[in-house]
VOPA-793636 format. One record per residue (C-alpha): residue in three letters; residue number from 1; x, y, z. Coordinates in steps of 0.05 Angstrom, whole numbers. Each point is the difference from the previous one (the first is absolute). Layout:
N
<rec type="ALA" seq="NUM" c1="X" c2="Y" c3="Z"/>
...
REM end
This chain:
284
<rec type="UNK" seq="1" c1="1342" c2="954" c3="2552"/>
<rec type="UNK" seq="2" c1="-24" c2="-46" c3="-50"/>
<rec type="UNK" seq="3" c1="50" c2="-23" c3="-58"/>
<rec type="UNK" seq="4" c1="-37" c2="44" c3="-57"/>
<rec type="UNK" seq="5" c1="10" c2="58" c3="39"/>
<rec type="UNK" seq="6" c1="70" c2="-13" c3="17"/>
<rec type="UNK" seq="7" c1="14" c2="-21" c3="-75"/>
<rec type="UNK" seq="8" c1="-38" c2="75" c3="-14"/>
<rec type="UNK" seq="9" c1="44" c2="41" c3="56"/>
<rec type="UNK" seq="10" c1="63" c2="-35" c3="-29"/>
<rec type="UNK" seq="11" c1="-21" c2="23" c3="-74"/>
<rec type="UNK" seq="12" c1="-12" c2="74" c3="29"/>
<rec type="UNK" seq="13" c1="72" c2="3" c3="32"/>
<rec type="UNK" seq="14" c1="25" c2="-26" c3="-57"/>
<rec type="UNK" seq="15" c1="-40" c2="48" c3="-46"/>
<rec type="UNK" seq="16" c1="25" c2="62" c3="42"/>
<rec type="UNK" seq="17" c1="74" c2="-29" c3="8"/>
<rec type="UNK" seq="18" c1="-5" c2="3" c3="-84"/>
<rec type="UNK" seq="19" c1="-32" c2="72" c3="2"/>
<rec type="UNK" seq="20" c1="60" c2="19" c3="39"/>
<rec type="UNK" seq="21" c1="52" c2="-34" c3="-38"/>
<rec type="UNK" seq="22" c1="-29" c2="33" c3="-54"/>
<rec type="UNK" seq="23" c1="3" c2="67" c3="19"/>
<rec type="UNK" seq="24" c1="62" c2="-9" c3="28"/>
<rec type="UNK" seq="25" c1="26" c2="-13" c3="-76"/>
<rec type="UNK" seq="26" c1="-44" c2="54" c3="-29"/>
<rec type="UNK" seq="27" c1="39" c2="46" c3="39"/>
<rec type="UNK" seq="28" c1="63" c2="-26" c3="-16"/>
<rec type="UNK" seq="29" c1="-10" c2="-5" c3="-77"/>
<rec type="UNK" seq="30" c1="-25" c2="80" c3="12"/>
<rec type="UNK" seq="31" c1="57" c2="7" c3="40"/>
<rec type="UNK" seq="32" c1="47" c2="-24" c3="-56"/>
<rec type="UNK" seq="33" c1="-40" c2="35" c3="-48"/>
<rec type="UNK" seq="34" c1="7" c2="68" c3="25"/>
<rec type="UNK" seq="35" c1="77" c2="-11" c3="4"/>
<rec type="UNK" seq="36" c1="2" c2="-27" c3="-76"/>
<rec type="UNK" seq="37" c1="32" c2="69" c3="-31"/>
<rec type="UNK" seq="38" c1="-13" c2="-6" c3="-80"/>
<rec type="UNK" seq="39" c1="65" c2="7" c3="-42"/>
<rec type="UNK" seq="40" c1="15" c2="48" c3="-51"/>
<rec type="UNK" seq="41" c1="62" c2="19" c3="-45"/>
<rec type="UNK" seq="42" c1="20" c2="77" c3="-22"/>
<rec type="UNK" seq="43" c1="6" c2="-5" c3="-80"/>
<rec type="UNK" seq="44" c1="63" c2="38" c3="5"/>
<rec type="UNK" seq="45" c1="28" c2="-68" c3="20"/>
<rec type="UNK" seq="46" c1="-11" c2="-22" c3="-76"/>
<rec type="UNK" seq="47" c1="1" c2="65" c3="-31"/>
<rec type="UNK" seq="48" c1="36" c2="-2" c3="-56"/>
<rec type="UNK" seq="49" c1="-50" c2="-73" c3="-25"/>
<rec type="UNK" seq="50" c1="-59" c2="31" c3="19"/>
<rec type="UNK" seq="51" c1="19" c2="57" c3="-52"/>
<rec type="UNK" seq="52" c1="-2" c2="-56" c3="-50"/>
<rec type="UNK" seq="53" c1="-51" c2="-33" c3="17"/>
<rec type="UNK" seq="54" c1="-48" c2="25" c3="63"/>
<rec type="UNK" seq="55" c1="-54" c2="-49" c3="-12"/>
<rec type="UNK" seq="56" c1="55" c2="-61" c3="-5"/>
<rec type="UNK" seq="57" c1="29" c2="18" c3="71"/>
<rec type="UNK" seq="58" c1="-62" c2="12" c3="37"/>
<rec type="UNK" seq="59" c1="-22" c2="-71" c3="-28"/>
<rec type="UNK" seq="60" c1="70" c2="-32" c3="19"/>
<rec type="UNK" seq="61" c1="-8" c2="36" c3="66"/>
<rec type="UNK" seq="62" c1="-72" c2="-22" c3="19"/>
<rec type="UNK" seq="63" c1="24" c2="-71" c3="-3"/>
<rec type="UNK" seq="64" c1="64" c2="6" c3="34"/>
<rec type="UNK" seq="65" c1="-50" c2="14" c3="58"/>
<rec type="UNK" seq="66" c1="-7" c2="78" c3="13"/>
<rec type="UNK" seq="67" c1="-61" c2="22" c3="18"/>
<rec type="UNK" seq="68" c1="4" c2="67" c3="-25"/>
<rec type="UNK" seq="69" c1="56" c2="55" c3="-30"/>
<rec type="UNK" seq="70" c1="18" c2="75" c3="20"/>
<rec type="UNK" seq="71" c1="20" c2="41" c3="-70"/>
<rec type="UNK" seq="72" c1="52" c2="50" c3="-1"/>
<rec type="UNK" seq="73" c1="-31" c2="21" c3="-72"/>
<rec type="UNK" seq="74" c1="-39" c2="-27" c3="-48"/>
<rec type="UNK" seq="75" c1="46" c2="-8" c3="-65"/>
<rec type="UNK" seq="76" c1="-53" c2="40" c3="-37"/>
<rec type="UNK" seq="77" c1="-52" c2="-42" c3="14"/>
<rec type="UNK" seq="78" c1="-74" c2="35" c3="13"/>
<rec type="UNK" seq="79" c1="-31" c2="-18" c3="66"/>
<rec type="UNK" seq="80" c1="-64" c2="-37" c3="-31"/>
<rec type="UNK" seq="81" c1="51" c2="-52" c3="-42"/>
<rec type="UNK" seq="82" c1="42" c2="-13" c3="68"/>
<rec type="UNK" seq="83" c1="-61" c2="-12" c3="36"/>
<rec type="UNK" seq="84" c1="-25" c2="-50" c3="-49"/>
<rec type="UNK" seq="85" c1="69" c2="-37" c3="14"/>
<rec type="UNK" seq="86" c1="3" c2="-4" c3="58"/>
<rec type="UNK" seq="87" c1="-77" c2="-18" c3="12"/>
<rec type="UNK" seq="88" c1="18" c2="-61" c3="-50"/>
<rec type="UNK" seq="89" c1="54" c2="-19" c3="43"/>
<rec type="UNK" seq="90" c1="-33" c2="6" c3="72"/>
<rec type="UNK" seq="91" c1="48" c2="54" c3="22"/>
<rec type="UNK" seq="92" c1="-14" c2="60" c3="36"/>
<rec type="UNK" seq="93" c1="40" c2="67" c3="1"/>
<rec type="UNK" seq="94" c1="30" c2="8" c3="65"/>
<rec type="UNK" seq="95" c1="23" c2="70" c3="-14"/>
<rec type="UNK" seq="96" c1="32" c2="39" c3="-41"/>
<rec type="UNK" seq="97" c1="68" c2="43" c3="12"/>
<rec type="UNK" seq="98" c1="-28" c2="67" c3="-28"/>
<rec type="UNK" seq="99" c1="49" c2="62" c3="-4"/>
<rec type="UNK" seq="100" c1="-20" c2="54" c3="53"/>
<rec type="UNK" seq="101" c1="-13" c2="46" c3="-68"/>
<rec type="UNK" seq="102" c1="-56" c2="-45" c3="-27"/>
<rec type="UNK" seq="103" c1="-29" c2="2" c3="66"/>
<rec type="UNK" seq="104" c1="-3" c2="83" c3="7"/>
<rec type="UNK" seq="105" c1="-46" c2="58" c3="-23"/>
<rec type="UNK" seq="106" c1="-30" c2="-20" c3="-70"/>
<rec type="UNK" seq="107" c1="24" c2="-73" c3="-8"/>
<rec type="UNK" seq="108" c1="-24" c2="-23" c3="61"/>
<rec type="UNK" seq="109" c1="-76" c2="-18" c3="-28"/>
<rec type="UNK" seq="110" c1="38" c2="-32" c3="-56"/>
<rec type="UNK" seq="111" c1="37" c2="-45" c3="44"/>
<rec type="UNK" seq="112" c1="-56" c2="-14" c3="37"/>
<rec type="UNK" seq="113" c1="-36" c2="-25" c3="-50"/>
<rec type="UNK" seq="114" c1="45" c2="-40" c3="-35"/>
<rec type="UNK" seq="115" c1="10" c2="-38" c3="57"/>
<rec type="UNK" seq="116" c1="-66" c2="1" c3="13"/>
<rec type="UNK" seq="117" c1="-7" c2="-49" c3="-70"/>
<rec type="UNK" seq="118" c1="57" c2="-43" c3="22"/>
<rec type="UNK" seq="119" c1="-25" c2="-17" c3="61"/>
<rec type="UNK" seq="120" c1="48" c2="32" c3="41"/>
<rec type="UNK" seq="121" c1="-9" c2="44" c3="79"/>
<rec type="UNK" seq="122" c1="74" c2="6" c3="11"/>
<rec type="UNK" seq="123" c1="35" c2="59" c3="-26"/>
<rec type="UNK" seq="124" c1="76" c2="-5" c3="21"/>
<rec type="UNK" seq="125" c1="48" c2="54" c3="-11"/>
<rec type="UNK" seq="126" c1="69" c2="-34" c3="-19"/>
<rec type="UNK" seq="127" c1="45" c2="58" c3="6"/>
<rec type="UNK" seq="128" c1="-2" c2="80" c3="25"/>
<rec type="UNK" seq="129" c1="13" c2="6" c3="63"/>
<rec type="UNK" seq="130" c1="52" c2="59" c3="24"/>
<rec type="UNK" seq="131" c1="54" c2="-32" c3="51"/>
<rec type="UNK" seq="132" c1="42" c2="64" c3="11"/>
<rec type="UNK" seq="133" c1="-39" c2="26" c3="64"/>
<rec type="UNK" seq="134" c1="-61" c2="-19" c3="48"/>
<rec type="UNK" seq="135" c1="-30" c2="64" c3="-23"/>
<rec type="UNK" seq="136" c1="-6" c2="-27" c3="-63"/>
<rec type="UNK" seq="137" c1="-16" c2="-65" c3="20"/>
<rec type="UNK" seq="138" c1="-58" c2="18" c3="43"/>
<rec type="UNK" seq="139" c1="-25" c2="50" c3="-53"/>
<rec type="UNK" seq="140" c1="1" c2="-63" c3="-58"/>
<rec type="UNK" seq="141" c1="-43" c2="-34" c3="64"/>
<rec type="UNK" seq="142" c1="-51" c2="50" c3="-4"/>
<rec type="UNK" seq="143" c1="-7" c2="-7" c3="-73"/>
<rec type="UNK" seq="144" c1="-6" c2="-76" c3="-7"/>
<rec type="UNK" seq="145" c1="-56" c2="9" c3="61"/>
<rec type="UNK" seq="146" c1="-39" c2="51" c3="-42"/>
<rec type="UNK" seq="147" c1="4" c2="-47" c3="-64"/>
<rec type="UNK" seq="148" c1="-12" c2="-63" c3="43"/>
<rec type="UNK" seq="149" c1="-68" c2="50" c3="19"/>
<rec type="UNK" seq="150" c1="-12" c2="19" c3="-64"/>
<rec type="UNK" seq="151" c1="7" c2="-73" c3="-28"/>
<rec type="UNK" seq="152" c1="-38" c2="-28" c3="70"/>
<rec type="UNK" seq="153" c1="-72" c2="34" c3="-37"/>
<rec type="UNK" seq="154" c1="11" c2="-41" c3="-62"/>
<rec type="UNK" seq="155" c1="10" c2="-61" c3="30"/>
<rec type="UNK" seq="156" c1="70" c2="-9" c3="-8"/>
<rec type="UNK" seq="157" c1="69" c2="-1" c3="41"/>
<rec type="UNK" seq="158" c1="60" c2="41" c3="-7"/>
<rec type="UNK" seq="159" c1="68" c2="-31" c3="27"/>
<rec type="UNK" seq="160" c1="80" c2="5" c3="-10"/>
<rec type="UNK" seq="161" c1="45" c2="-51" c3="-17"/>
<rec type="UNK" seq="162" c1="74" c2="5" c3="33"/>
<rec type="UNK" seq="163" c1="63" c2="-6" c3="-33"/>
<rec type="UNK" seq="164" c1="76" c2="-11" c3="43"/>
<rec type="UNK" seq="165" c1="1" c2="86" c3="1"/>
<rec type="UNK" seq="166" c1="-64" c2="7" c3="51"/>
<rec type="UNK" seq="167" c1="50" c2="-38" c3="51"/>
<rec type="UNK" seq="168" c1="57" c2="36" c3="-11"/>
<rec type="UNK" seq="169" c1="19" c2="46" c3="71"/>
<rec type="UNK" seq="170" c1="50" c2="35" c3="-21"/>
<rec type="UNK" seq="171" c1="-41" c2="66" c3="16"/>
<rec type="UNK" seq="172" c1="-11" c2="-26" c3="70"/>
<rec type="UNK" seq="173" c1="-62" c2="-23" c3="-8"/>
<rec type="UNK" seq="174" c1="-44" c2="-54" c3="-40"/>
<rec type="UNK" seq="175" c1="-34" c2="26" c3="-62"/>
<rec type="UNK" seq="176" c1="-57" c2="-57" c3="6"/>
<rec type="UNK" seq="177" c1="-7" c2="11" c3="72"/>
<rec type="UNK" seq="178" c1="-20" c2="72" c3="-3"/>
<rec type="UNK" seq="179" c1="-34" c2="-12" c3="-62"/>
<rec type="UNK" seq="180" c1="-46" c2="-61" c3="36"/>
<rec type="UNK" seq="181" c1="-8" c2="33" c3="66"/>
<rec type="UNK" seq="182" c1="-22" c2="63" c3="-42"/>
<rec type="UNK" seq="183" c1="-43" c2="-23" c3="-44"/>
<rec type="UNK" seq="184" c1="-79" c2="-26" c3="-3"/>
<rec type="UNK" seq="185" c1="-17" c2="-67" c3="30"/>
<rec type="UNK" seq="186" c1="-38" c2="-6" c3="-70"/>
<rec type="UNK" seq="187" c1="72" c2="2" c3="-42"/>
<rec type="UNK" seq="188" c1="27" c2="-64" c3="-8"/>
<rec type="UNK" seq="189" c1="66" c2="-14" c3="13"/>
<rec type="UNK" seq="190" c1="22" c2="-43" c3="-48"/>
<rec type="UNK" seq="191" c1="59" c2="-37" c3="32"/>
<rec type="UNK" seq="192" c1="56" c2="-32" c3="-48"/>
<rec type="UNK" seq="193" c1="39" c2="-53" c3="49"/>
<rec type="UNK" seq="194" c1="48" c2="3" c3="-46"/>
<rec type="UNK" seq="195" c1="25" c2="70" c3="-4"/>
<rec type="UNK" seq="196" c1="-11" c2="6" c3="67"/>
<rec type="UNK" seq="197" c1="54" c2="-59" c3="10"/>
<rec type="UNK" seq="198" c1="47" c2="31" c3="-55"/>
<rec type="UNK" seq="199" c1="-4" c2="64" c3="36"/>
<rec type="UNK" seq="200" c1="27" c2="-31" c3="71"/>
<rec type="UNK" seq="201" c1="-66" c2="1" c3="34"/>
<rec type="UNK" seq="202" c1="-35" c2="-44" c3="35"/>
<rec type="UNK" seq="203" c1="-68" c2="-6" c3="-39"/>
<rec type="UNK" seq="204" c1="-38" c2="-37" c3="63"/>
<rec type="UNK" seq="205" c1="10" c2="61" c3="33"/>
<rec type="UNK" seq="206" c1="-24" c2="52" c3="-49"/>
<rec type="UNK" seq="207" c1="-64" c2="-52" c3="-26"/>
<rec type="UNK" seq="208" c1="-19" c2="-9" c3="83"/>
<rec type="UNK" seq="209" c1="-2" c2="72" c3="19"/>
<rec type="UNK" seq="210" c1="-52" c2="20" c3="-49"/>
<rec type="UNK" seq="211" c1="-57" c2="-50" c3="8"/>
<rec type="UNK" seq="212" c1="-62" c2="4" c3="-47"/>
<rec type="UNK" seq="213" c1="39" c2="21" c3="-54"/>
<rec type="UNK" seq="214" c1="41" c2="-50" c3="-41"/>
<rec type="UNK" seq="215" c1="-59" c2="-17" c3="-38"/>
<rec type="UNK" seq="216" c1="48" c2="-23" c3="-61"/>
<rec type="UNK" seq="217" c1="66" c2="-25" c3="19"/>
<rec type="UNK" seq="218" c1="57" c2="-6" c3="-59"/>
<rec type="UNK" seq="219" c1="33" c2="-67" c3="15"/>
<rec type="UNK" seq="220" c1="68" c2="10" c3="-16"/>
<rec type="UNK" seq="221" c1="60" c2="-36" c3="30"/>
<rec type="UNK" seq="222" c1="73" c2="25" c3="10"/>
<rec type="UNK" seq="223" c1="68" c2="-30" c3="19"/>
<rec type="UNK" seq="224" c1="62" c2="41" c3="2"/>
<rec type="UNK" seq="225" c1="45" c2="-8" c3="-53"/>
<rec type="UNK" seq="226" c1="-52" c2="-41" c3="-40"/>
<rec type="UNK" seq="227" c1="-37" c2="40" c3="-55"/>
<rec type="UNK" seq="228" c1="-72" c2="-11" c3="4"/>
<rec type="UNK" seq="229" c1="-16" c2="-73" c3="27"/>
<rec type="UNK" seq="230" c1="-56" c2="-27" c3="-17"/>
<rec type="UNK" seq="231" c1="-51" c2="-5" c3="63"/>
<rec type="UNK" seq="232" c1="22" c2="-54" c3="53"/>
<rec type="UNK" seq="233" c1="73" c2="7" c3="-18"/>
<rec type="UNK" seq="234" c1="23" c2="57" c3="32"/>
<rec type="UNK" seq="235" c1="2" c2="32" c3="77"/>
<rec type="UNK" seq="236" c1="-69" c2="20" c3="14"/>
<rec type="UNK" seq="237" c1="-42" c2="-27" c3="56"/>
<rec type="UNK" seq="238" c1="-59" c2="-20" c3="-33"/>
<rec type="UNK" seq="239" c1="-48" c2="-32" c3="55"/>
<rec type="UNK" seq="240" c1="19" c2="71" c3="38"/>
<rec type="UNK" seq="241" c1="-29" c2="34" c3="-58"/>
<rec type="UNK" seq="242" c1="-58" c2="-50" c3="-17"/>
<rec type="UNK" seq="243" c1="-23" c2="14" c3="78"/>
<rec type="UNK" seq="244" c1="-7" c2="68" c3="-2"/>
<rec type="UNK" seq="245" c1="-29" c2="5" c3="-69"/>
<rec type="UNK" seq="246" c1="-52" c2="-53" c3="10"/>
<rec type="UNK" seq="247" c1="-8" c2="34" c3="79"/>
<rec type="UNK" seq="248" c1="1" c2="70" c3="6"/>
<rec type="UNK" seq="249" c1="24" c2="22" c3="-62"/>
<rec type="UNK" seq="250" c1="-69" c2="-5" c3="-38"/>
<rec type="UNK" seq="251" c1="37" c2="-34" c3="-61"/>
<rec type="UNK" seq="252" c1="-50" c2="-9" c3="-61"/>
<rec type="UNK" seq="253" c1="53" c2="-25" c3="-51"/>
<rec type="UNK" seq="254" c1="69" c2="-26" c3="0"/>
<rec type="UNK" seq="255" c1="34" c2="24" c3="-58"/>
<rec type="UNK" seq="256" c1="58" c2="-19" c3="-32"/>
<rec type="UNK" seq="257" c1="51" c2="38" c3="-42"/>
<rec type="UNK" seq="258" c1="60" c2="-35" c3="-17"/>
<rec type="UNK" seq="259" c1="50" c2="54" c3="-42"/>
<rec type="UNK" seq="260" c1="43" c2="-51" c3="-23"/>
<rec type="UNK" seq="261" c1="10" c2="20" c3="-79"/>
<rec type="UNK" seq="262" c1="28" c2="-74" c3="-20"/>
<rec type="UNK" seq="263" c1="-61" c2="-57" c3="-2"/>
<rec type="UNK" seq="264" c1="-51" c2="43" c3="23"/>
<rec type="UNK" seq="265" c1="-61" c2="-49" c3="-18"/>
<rec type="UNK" seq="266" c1="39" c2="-60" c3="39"/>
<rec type="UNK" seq="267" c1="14" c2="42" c3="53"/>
<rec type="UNK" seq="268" c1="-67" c2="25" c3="24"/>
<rec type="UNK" seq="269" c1="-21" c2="-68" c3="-11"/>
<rec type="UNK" seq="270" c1="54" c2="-31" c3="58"/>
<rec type="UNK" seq="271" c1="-22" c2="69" c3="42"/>
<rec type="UNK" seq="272" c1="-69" c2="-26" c3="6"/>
<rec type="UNK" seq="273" c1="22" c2="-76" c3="1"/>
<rec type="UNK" seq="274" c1="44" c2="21" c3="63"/>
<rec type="UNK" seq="275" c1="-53" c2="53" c3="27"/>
<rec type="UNK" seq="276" c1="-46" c2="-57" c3="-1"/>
<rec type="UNK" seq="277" c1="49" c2="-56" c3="41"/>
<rec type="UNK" seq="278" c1="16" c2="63" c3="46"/>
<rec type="UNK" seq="279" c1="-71" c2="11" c3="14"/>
<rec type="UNK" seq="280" c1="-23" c2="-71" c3="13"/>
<rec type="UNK" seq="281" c1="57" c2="-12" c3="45"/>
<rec type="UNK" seq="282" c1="-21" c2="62" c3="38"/>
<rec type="UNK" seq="283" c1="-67" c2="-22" c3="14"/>
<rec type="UNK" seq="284" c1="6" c2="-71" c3="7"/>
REM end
């Protein structure tokens, strides 16, 4: 083999070592990419500012580093003037806790178009669900199903958000159990860690048995005898919960909700700070 050619088959191998490098990385960045859950904060968090001044906090909050916000109301605002704010801010509503009344008979369309203007698919039900039997349990089930349908044809999602009560047994069974196992794989089961925690159960458990459908997670953390830490500072496992939300809990958004009353505006700022640290240490 003369020299040229040698120099040539050289130049090849280390052409296709470089392809494969390459790809190798490619897959790797897409790799990290798909595991990159987006942040988001629940307004409640700074309710009582954002009542003064909504455009002011979504600002303040868009360069603390959250990628998008979840309303519990809209302080009178219409949809088309909250959309405009939040487009000038590069947020995105990540849902909206909606009352189960605002999502029944007449109101529904309403609802649905409202969040239609905002930007927003997830329609979460914060409260309403009957603890005092299964029967009633598994009949809510069937409801939040036949809105999750209902919702399903206007390209939207329905969901519930747990408090501490969902956990309690003291009817022998759990409410959020029967309610889960019940219910549509298209209702989202919108998982606070931290009333799980408060409520004395284990929220690894409850988030792993219902894969596919934590597709917003409240990030929340808890620490008996201390009144809402702020996230990082309290008892929760949080690369347990980062690997099933980024594996086979189908997490879209990590949302925080801090409901501290005292410093609200530094204290969803150090929740994201510390989200942030938690996360990178997590993946390396």
């Amino acid at each position: 083999m003369s020299d040229s050619n040698e120099m040539t088959r050289r130049g090849f191998m280390q052409l296709g070592a470089g392809v494969i490098a390459a790809a190798g990385l490619g897959r790797a960045a897409a790799a990290a990419a798909a595991k990159k859950i987006p942040i988001g904060l629940q307004v409640y968090s700074v309710r009582n500012e954002a009542q003064k001044d909504l455009a002011g906090v979504l600002a303040q909050v868009a360069e603390m580093g959250y990628k998008g916000v979840e309303f519990a109301g809209y302080y009178n605002w219409p949809a088309e003037k909250i959309r405009k704010v939040l487009d000038q801010n590069k947020l995105q509503c990540c849902g909206t806790h909606t009352g189960l009344n605002e999502m029944r008979g007449e109101r529904f369309a309403k609802t649905v178009e409202f969040n239609k203007i905002i930007g927003n698919r997830n329609l979460i039900a914060p409260s309403g669900m009957p603890t005092n039997s299964q029967e009633a349990v598994i009949q809510f089930a069937k409801q939040m199903s036949e809105l999750a349908a209902k919702a399903k044809e206007q390209g939207m999602r329905v969901g519930y958000h747990n408090h501490a009560g969902e956990f309690d047994t003291k009817g022998g069974f759990v409410p959020w159990e029967v309610f889960a196992k019940n219910s549509s794989q298209d209702v989202i089961l919108q998982v606070d860690i931290g009333h799980i925690a408060r409520a004395g159960a284990d929220p690894a458990k409850y988030m792993a048995m219902f894969p596919g459908r934590l597709t917003t997670v409240h990030v929340k953390d808890f620490r008996k005898g201390q009144p809402d830490p702020v996230v990082g500072e309290g008892d929760v496992d949080w690369p347990t919960m980062f690997k099933i939300c980024e594996g086979a809990g189908g997490t879209e958004w990590y949302i925080i909700e801090d409901e501290a009353t005292v410093g609200p505006m530094q204290r969803v700022k150090t929740d994201i700070q510390n989200l942030r640290k938690l996360l990178a240490k997590y993946h390396g």
